[in-house]
N, C-alpha and C positions, 0 to 999 in steps of 0.2 A: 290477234295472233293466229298464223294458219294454228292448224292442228296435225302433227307430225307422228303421231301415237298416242296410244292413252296415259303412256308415262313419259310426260317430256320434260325435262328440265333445259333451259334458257340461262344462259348464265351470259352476262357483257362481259365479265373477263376470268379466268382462273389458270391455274398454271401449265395444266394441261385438261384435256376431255377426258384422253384416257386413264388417267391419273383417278382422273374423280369418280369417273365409271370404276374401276376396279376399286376403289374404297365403299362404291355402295354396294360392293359382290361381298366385299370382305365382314360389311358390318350386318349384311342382309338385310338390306333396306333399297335390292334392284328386284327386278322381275324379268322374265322374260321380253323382250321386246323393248326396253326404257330405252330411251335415245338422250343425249347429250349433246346439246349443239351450245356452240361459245363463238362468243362472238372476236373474242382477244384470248389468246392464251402467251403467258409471258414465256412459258419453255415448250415450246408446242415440240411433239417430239417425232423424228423421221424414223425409218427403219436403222437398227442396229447400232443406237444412242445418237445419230445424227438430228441436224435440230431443223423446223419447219418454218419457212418465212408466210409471213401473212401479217398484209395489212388490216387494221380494226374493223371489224365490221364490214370487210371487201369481200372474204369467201365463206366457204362453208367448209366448217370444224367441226365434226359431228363424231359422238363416238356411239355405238349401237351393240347393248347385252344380250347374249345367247346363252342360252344353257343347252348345247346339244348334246347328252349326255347319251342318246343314241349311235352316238359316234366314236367308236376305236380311236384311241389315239393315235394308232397307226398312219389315219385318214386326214388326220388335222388341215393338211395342205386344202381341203375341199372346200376347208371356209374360207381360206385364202380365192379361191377359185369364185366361188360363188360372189363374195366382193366385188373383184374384178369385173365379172361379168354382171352384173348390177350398172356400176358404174360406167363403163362402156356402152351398154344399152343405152343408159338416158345420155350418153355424147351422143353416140348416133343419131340421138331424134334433135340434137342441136347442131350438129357440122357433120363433116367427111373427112376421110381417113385417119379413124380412132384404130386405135391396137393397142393391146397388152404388153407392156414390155417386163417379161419376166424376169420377179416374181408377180408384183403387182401396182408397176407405175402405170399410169394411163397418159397413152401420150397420142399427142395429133400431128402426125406428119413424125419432126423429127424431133418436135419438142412436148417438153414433159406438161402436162396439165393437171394431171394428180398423181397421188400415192395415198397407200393405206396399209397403216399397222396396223396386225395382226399381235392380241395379245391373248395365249390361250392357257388356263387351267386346270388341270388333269385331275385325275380321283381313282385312283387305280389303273385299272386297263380302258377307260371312258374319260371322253373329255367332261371336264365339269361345267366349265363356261369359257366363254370366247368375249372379248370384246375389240368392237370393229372400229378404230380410228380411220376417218378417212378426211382427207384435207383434200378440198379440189377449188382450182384457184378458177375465180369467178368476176369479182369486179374489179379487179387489182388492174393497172395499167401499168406499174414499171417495178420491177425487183430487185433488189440491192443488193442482196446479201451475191457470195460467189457460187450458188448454185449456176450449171452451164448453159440451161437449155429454156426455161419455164417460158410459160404464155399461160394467157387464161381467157375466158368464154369469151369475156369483152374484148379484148384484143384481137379476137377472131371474128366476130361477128358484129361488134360495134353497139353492141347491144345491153342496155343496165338490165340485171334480173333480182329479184326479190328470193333472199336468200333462202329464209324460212321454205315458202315454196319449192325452190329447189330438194331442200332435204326433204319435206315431205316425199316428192319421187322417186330422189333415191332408197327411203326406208323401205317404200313399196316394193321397189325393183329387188332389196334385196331378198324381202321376206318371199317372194314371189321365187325366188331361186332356194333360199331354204326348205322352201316346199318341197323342192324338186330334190332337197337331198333327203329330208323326209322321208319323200317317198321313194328312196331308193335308185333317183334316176342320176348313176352316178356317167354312167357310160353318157347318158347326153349332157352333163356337163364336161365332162371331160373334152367330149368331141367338140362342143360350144368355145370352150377355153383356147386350146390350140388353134380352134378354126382366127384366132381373132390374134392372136400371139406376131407382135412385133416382131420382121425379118425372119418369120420360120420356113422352111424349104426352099430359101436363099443364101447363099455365097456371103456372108459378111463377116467381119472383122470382129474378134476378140478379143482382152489382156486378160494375161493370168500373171502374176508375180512380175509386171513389168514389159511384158514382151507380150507381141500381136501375132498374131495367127488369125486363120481363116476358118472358120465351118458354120455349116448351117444345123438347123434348129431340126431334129428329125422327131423328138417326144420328150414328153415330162412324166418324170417317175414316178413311181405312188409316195413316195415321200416328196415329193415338189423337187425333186433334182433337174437340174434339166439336162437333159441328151443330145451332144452335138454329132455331125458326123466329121470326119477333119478329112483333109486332102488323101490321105494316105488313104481312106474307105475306114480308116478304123472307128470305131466308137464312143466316148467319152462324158461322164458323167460327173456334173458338179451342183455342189447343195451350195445357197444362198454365201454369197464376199469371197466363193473361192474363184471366181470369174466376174467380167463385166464387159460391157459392149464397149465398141469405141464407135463414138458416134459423130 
């Protein structure tokens, strides 16, 4: 069995990761750093109650506990942020043309390859804990379900990879960026995040309530909104299912 952290749990199938992550926040039997990787999850779950395809044992389902209670809740989006660019790094070191597509799908080219929920717990003015759901599709060859766009590693590259390993790099990659919020290096993740952001300071197509329009991507707010510019030069700001790209 690689070794993925010092607190790992392995589980072949459970209902969800992040499910079970947030029961071991709840009973206080997580720690910093525990990671949860499943091999099947029967209700694997997507952003904002949609549900997650994956074949048994084909990707990686990993959920990963934080307590950054250094953190305003204000700020939350940063773990969103730091996710992201986790997972984007280690595509990079496997194919070309990965980007962000916000908030935090990672897609290559024009199709989707992962996503990750963000599930965060607050405690007054400070976050309590975070935990990091991330699905990225990896040995799977065909997808069923009516999502539009998915591919995964092997479809790309033609290549079998060993899951476990896998997650090990990403847990790296992202403790490696939590450092960096740690230590206060908000401005270069920030700059990092956008620099890698799916269609930004490009001309592309939007819906909102049904109807397309056109604007590019000019920033992302301190609450994770994102900031369009639209034809008119004017300026436009929308938090997470009040827009969505058309692709």
């Amino acid at each position: 069995m690689t070794v993925i952290s010092k607190n790992t749990i392995i589980l072949n199938e459970v209902c969800s990761a992040n499910n079970y992550a947030n029961n071991l926040i709840v009973s206080k039997q997580a720690v910093e750093g525990t990671v949860v990787l499943a091999y099947y999850q029967t209700k694997g779950k997507g952003q904002h109650g949609s549900s997650w395809e994956s074949e048994s044992g084909k990707n990686v389902l990993m959920s990963i506990i934080l307590f950054p209670g250094f953190l305003a809740v204000e700020n939350q989006f940063m773990i969103s942020k730091i996710a992201s660019l986790a997972l984007a790094d280690f595509l990079r070191n496997e194919t070309d043309n990965v980007s962000i597509k916000w908030p935090n799908d990672l897609y290559i080219g024009n199709k989707k390859i992962a996503g990750i929920l963000i599930e965060n717990n607050v405690k007054g003015h400070t976050m309590h804990s975070s935990v990091l759901g991330i699905g990225l599709n990896v040995n799977q060859k065909q997808f069923i379900s009516n999502a539009p766009n998915p591919v995964s590693l092997t479809n790309i590259t033609g290549k079998y990879y060993d899951i476990e390993i896998l997650a090990a790099k990403i847990y790296d990659l992202v403790f490696r960026y939590y450092s960096m919020l740690k230590e206060e290096k908000t401005d270069q993740i920030n700059l990092q995040y956008f620099d890698k952001l799916f269609r930004k300071n490009t001309w592309a197509k939007f819906r909102k309530e049904g109807l397309e329009f056109e604007a590019r991507i000019i920033g992302i707010g301190k609450f994770g909104q994102l900031q369009l510019e639209n034809r008119d030069n004017t300026v436009s700001e929308y938090m997470f299912k009040e827009i969505e790209y058309v692709i």
